[in-house]
N, CA and C of each residue as an Amber inpcrd file, in Angstrom:
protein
   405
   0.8250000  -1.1910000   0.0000000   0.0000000   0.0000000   0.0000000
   0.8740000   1.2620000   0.0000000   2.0090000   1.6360000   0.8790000
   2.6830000   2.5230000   0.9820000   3.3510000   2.6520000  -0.0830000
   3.8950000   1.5230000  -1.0280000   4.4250000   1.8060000  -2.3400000
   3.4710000   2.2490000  -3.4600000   2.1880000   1.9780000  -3.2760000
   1.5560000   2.4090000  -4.0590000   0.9010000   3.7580000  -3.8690000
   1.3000000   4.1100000  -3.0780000   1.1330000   6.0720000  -2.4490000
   2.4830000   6.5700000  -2.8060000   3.2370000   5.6120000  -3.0610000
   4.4540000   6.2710000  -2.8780000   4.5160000   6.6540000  -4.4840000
   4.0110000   5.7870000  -5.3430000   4.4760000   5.7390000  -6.7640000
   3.3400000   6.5650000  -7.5380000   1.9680000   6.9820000  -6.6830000
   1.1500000   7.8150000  -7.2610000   1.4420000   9.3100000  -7.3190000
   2.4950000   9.3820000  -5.3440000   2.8440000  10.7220000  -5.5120000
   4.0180000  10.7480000  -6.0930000   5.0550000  10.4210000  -6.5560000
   5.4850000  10.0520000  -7.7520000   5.2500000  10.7590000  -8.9000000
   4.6280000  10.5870000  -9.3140000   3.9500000  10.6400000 -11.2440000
   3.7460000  12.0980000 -11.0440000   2.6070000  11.7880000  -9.5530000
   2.1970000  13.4160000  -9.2420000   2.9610000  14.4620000  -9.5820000
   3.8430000  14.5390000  -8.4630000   4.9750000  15.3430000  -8.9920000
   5.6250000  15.7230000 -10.0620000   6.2270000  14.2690000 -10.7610000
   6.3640000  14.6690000 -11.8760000   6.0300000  14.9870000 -13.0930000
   4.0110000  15.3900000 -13.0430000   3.5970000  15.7300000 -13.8640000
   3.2860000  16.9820000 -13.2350000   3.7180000  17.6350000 -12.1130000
   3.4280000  19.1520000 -11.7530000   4.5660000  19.6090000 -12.1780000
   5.6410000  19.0470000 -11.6060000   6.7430000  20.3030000 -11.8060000
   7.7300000  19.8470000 -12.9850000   7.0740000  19.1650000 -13.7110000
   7.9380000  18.5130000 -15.3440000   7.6620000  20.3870000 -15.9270000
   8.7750000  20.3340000 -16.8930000   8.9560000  21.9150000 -17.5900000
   7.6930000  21.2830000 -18.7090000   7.0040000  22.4930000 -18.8930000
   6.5850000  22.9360000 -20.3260000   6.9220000  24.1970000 -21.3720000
   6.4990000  23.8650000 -22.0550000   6.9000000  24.6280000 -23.4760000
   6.0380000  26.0180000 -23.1640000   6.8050000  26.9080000 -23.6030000
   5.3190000  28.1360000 -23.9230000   4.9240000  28.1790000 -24.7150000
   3.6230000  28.4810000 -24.9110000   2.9070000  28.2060000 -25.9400000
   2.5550000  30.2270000 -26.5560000   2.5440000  30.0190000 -28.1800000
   2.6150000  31.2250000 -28.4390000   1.1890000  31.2910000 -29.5000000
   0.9320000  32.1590000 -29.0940000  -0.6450000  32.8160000 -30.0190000
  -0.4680000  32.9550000 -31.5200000  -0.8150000  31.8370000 -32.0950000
  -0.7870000  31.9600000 -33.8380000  -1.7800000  32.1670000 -34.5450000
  -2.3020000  33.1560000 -35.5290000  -3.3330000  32.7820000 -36.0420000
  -3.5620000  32.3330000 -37.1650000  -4.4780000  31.2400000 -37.6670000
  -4.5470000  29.4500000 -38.1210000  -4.4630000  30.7930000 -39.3880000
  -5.0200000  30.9280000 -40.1950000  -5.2600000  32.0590000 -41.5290000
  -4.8310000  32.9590000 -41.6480000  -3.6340000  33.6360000 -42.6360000
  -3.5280000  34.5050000 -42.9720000  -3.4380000  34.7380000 -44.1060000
  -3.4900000  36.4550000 -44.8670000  -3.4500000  36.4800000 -45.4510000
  -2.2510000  37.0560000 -46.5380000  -0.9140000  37.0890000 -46.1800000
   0.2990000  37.3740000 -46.3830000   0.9950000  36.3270000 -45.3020000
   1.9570000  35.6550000 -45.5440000   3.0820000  34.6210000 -44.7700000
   4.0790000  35.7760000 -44.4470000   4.6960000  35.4510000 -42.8020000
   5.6960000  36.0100000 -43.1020000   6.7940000  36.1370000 -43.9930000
   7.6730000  37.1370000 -44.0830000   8.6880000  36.8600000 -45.0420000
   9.9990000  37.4860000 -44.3960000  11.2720000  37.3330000 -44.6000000
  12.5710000  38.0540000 -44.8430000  12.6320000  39.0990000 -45.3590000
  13.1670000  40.3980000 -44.5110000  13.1920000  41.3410000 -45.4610000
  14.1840000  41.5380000 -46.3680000  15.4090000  40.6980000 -46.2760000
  16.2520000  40.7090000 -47.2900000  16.5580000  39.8230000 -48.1120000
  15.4790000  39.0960000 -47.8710000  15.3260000  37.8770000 -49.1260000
  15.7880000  36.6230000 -48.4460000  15.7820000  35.1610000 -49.3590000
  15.7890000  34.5150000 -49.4260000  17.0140000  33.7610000 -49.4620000
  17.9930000  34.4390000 -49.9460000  18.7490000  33.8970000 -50.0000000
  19.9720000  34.3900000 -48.7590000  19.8500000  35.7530000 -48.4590000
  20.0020000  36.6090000 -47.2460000  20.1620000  35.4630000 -46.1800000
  18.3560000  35.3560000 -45.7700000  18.3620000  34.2220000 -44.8810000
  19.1820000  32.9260000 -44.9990000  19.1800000  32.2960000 -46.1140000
  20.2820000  31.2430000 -45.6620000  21.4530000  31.3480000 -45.7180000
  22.3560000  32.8030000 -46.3810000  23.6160000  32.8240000 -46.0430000
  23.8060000  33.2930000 -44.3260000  22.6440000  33.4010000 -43.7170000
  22.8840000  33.8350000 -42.2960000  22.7470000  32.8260000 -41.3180000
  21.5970000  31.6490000 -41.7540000  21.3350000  30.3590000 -40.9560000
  22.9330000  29.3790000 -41.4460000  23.3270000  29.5780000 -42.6980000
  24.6520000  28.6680000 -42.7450000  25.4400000  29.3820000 -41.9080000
  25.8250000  30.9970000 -41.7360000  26.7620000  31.1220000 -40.7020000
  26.4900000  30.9830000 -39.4000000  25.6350000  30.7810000 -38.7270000
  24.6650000  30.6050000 -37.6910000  25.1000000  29.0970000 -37.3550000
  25.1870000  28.3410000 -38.3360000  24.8520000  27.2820000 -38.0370000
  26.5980000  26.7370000 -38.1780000  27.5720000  26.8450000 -39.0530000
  29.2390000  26.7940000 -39.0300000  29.6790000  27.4190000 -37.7290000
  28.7250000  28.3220000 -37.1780000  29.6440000  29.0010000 -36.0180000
  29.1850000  28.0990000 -34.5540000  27.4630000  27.7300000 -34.5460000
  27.2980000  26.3910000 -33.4570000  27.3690000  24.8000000 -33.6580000
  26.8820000  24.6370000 -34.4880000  26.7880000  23.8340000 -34.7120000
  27.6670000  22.8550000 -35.3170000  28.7550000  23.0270000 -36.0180000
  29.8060000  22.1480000 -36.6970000  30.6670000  22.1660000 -35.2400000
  30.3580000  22.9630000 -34.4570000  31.7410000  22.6110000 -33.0560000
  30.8650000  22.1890000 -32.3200000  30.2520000  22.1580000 -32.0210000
  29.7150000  21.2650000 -31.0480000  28.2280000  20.5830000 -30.6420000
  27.6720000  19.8870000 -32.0440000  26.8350000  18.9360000 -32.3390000
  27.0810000  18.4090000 -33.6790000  26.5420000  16.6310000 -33.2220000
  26.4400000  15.9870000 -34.2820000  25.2100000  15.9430000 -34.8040000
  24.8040000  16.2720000 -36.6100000  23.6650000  16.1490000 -36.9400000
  23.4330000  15.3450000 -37.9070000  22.7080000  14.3240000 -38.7440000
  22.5180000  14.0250000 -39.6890000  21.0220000  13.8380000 -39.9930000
  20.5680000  14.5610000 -41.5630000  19.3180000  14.5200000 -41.5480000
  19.0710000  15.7420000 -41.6610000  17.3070000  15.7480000 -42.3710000
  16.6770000  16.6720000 -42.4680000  16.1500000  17.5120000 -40.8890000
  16.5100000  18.4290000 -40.8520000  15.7940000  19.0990000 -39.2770000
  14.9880000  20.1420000 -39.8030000  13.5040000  20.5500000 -39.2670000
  12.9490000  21.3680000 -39.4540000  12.8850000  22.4740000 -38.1780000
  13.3220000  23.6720000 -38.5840000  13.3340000  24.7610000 -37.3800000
  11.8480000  25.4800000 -37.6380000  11.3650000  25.7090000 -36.6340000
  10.5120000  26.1580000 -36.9490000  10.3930000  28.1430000 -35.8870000
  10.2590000  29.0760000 -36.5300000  10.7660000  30.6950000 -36.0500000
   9.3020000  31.2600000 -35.9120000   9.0360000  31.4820000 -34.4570000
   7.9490000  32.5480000 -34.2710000   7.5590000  33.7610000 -34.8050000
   7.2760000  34.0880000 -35.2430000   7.4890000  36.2540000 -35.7240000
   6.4580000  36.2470000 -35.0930000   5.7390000  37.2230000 -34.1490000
   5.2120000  37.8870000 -33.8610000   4.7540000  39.7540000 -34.4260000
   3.9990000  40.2160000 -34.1530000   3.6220000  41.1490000 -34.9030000
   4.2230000  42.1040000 -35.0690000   5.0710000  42.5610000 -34.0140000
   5.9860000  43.5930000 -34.4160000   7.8470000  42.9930000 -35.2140000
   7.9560000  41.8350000 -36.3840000   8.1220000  41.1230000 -37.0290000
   9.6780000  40.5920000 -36.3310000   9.4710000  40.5800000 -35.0070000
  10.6030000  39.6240000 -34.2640000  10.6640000  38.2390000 -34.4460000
  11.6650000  37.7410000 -34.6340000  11.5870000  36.1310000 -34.6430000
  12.5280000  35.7700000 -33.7890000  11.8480000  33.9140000 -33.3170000
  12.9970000  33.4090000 -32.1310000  12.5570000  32.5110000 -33.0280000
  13.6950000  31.1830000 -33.0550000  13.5260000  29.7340000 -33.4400000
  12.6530000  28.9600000 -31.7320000  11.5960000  28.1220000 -31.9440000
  11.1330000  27.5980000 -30.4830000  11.1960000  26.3970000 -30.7730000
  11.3910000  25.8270000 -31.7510000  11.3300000  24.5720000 -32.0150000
  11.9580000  23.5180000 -33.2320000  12.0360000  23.0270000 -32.8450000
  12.9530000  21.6950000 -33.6670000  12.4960000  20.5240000 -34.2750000
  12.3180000  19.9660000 -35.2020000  11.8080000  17.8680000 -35.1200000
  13.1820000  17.7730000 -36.5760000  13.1490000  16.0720000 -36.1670000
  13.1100000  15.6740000 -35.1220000  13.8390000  15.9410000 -33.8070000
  13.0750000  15.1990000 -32.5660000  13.6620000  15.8520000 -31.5220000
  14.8250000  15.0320000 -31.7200000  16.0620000  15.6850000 -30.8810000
  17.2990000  14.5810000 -29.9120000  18.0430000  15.4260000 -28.6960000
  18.8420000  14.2240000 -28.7280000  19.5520000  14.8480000 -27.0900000
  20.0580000  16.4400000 -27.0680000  20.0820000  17.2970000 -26.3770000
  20.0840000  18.6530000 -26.0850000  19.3940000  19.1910000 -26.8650000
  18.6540000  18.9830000 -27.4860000  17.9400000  19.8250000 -28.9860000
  18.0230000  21.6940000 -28.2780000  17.4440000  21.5880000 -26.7270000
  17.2350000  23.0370000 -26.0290000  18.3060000  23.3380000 -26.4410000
  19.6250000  22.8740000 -25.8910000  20.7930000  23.7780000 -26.2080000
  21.5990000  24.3870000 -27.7210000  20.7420000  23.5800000 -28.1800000
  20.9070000  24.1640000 -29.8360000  20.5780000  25.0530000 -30.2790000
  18.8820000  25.1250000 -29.7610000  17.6710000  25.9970000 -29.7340000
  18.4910000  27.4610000 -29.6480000  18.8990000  27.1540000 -28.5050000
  19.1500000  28.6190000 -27.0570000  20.7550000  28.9810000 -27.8440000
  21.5940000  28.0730000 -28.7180000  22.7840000  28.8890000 -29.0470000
  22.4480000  29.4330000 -30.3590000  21.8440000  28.8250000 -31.1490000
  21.4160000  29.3500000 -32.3540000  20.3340000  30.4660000 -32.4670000
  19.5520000  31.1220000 -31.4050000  19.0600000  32.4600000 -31.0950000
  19.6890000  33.2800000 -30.4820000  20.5450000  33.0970000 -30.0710000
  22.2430000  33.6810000 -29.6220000  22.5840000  34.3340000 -30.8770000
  23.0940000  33.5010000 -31.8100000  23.8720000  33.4270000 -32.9170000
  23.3020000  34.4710000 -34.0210000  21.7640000  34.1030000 -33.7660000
  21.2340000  34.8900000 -35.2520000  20.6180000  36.1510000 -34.5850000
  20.7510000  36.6620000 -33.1180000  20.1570000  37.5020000 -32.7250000
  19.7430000  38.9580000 -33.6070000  21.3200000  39.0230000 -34.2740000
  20.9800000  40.2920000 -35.5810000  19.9180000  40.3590000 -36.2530000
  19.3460000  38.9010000 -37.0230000  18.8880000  39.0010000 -37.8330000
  17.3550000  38.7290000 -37.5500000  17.4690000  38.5700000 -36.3720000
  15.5860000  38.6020000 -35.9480000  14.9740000  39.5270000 -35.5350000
  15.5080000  40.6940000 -36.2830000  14.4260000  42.2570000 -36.5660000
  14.5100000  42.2730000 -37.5610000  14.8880000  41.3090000 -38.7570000
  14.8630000  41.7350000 -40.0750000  13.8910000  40.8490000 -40.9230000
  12.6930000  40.7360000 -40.3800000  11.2070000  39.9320000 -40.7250000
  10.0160000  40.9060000 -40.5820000   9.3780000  40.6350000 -41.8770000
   7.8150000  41.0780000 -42.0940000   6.8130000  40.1920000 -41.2350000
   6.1940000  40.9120000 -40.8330000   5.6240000  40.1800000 -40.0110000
   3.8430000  39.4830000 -41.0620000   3.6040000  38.4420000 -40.2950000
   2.0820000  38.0390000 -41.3010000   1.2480000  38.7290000 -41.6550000
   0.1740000  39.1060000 -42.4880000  -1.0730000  39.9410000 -42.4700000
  -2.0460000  38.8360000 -42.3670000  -3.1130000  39.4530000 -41.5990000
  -4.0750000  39.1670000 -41.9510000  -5.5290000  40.1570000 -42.1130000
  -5.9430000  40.3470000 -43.0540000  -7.1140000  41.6980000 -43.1200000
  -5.8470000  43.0300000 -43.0890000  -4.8170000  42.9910000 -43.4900000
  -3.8110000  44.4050000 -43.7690000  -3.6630000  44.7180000 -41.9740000
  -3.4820000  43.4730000 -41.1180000  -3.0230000  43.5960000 -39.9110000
  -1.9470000  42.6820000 -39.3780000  -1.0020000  43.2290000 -38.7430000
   0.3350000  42.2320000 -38.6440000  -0.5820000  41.1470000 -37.4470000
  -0.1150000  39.8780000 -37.8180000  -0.6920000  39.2130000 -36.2700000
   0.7540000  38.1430000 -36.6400000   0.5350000  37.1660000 -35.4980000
   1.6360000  36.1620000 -35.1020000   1.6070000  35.1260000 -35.8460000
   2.9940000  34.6400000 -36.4630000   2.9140000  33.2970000 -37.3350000
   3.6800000  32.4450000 -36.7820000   4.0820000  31.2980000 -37.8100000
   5.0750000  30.3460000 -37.1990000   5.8290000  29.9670000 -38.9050000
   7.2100000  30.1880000 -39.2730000   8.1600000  30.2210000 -40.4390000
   8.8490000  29.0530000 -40.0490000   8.2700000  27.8790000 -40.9020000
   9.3330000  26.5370000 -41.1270000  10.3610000  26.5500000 -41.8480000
  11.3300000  26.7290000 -41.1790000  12.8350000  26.3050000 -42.1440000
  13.7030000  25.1140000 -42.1470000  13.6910000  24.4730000 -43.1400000
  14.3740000  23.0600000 -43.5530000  15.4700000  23.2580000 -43.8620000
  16.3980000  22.0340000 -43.2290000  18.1590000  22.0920000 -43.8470000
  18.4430000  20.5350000 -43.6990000  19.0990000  20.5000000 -44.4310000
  19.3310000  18.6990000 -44.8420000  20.6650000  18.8940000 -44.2460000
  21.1790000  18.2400000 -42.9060000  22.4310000  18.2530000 -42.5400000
  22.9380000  16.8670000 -43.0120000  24.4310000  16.7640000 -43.2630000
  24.6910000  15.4410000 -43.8120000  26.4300000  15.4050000 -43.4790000
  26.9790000  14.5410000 -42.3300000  28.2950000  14.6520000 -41.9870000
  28.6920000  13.3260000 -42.7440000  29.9600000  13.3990000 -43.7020000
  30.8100000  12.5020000 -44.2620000  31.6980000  12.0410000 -43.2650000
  31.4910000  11.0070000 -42.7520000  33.1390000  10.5630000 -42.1200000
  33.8520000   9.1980000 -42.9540000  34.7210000   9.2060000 -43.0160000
  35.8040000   8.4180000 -43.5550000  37.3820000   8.5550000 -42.8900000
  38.1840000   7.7550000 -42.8680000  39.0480000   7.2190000 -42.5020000
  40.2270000   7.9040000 -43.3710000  41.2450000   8.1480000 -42.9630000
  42.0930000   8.3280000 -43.6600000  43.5730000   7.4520000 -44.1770000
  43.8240000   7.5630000 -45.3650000  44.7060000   6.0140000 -45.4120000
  45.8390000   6.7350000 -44.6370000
Protein backbone atom coordinates (compact mmCIF):
# COMPACT_ATOMS: atom_id res chain seq x y z
CA UNK A 1 0.00 0.00 0.00
CA UNK A 2 2.68 2.52 0.98
CA UNK A 3 4.43 1.81 -2.34
CA UNK A 4 1.56 2.41 -4.06
CA UNK A 5 1.13 6.07 -2.45
CA UNK A 6 4.45 6.27 -2.88
CA UNK A 7 4.48 5.74 -6.76
CA UNK A 8 1.15 7.82 -7.26
CA UNK A 9 2.84 10.72 -5.51
CA UNK A 10 5.48 10.05 -7.75
CA UNK A 11 3.95 10.64 -11.24
CA UNK A 12 2.20 13.42 -9.24
CA UNK A 13 4.98 15.34 -8.99
CA UNK A 14 6.36 14.67 -11.88
CA UNK A 15 3.60 15.73 -13.86
CA UNK A 16 3.43 19.15 -11.75
CA UNK A 17 6.74 20.30 -11.81
CA UNK A 18 7.94 18.51 -15.34
CA UNK A 19 8.96 21.92 -17.59
CA UNK A 20 6.59 22.94 -20.33
CA UNK A 21 6.90 24.63 -23.48
CA UNK A 22 5.32 28.14 -23.92
CA UNK A 23 2.91 28.21 -25.94
CA UNK A 24 2.62 31.22 -28.44
CA UNK A 25 -0.65 32.82 -30.02
CA UNK A 26 -0.79 31.96 -33.84
CA UNK A 27 -3.33 32.78 -36.04
CA UNK A 28 -4.55 29.45 -38.12
CA UNK A 29 -5.26 32.06 -41.53
CA UNK A 30 -3.53 34.51 -42.97
CA UNK A 31 -3.45 36.48 -45.45
CA UNK A 32 0.30 37.37 -46.38
CA UNK A 33 3.08 34.62 -44.77
CA UNK A 34 5.70 36.01 -43.10
CA UNK A 35 8.69 36.86 -45.04
CA UNK A 36 12.57 38.05 -44.84
CA UNK A 37 13.19 41.34 -45.46
CA UNK A 38 16.25 40.71 -47.29
CA UNK A 39 15.33 37.88 -49.13
CA UNK A 40 15.79 34.51 -49.43
CA UNK A 41 18.75 33.90 -50.00
CA UNK A 42 20.00 36.61 -47.25
CA UNK A 43 18.36 34.22 -44.88
CA UNK A 44 20.28 31.24 -45.66
CA UNK A 45 23.62 32.82 -46.04
CA UNK A 46 22.88 33.84 -42.30
CA UNK A 47 21.34 30.36 -40.96
CA UNK A 48 24.65 28.67 -42.75
CA UNK A 49 26.76 31.12 -40.70
CA UNK A 50 24.66 30.61 -37.69
CA UNK A 51 24.85 27.28 -38.04
CA UNK A 52 29.24 26.79 -39.03
CA UNK A 53 29.64 29.00 -36.02
CA UNK A 54 27.30 26.39 -33.46
CA UNK A 55 26.79 23.83 -34.71
CA UNK A 56 29.81 22.15 -36.70
CA UNK A 57 31.74 22.61 -33.06
CA UNK A 58 29.72 21.26 -31.05
CA UNK A 59 26.83 18.94 -32.34
CA UNK A 60 26.44 15.99 -34.28
CA UNK A 61 23.66 16.15 -36.94
CA UNK A 62 22.52 14.02 -39.69
CA UNK A 63 19.32 14.52 -41.55
CA UNK A 64 16.68 16.67 -42.47
CA UNK A 65 15.79 19.10 -39.28
CA UNK A 66 12.95 21.37 -39.45
CA UNK A 67 13.33 24.76 -37.38
CA UNK A 68 10.51 26.16 -36.95
CA UNK A 69 10.77 30.70 -36.05
CA UNK A 70 7.95 32.55 -34.27
CA UNK A 71 7.49 36.25 -35.72
CA UNK A 72 5.21 37.89 -33.86
CA UNK A 73 3.62 41.15 -34.90
CA UNK A 74 5.99 43.59 -34.42
CA UNK A 75 8.12 41.12 -37.03
CA UNK A 76 10.60 39.62 -34.26
CA UNK A 77 11.59 36.13 -34.64
CA UNK A 78 13.00 33.41 -32.13
CA UNK A 79 13.53 29.73 -33.44
CA UNK A 80 11.13 27.60 -30.48
CA UNK A 81 11.33 24.57 -32.02
CA UNK A 82 12.95 21.69 -33.67
CA UNK A 83 11.81 17.87 -35.12
CA UNK A 84 13.11 15.67 -35.12
CA UNK A 85 13.66 15.85 -31.52
CA UNK A 86 17.30 14.58 -29.91
CA UNK A 87 19.55 14.85 -27.09
CA UNK A 88 20.08 18.65 -26.09
CA UNK A 89 17.94 19.83 -28.99
CA UNK A 90 17.23 23.04 -26.03
CA UNK A 91 20.79 23.78 -26.21
CA UNK A 92 20.91 24.16 -29.84
CA UNK A 93 17.67 26.00 -29.73
CA UNK A 94 19.15 28.62 -27.06
CA UNK A 95 22.78 28.89 -29.05
CA UNK A 96 21.42 29.35 -32.35
CA UNK A 97 19.06 32.46 -31.09
CA UNK A 98 22.24 33.68 -29.62
CA UNK A 99 23.87 33.43 -32.92
CA UNK A 100 21.23 34.89 -35.25
CA UNK A 101 20.16 37.50 -32.73
CA UNK A 102 20.98 40.29 -35.58
CA UNK A 103 18.89 39.00 -37.83
CA UNK A 104 15.59 38.60 -35.95
CA UNK A 105 14.43 42.26 -36.57
CA UNK A 106 14.86 41.73 -40.08
CA UNK A 107 11.21 39.93 -40.72
CA UNK A 108 7.82 41.08 -42.09
CA UNK A 109 5.62 40.18 -40.01
CA UNK A 110 2.08 38.04 -41.30
CA UNK A 111 -1.07 39.94 -42.47
CA UNK A 112 -4.07 39.17 -41.95
CA UNK A 113 -7.11 41.70 -43.12
CA UNK A 114 -3.81 44.41 -43.77
CA UNK A 115 -3.02 43.60 -39.91
CA UNK A 116 0.33 42.23 -38.64
CA UNK A 117 -0.69 39.21 -36.27
CA UNK A 118 1.64 36.16 -35.10
CA UNK A 119 2.91 33.30 -37.33
CA UNK A 120 5.07 30.35 -37.20
CA UNK A 121 8.16 30.22 -40.44
CA UNK A 122 9.33 26.54 -41.13
CA UNK A 123 12.84 26.30 -42.14
CA UNK A 124 14.37 23.06 -43.55
CA UNK A 125 18.16 22.09 -43.85
CA UNK A 126 19.33 18.70 -44.84
CA UNK A 127 22.43 18.25 -42.54
CA UNK A 128 24.69 15.44 -43.81
CA UNK A 129 28.29 14.65 -41.99
CA UNK A 130 30.81 12.50 -44.26
CA UNK A 131 33.14 10.56 -42.12
CA UNK A 132 35.80 8.42 -43.56
CA UNK A 133 39.05 7.22 -42.50
CA UNK A 134 42.09 8.33 -43.66
CA UNK A 135 44.71 6.01 -45.41
Amino acid sequence: MNRLLLLIFTFAGLLLFSQKNATYPVSKEVDKMASYKLGKEKLDKEFKRALTYTVAENYVINGVVTFALYINQAGLAKIIDLQPKFKNDQLILDDLNYVLRKTHKNWEAALKDNKPVNSVYYYKINFTTEVYDHD
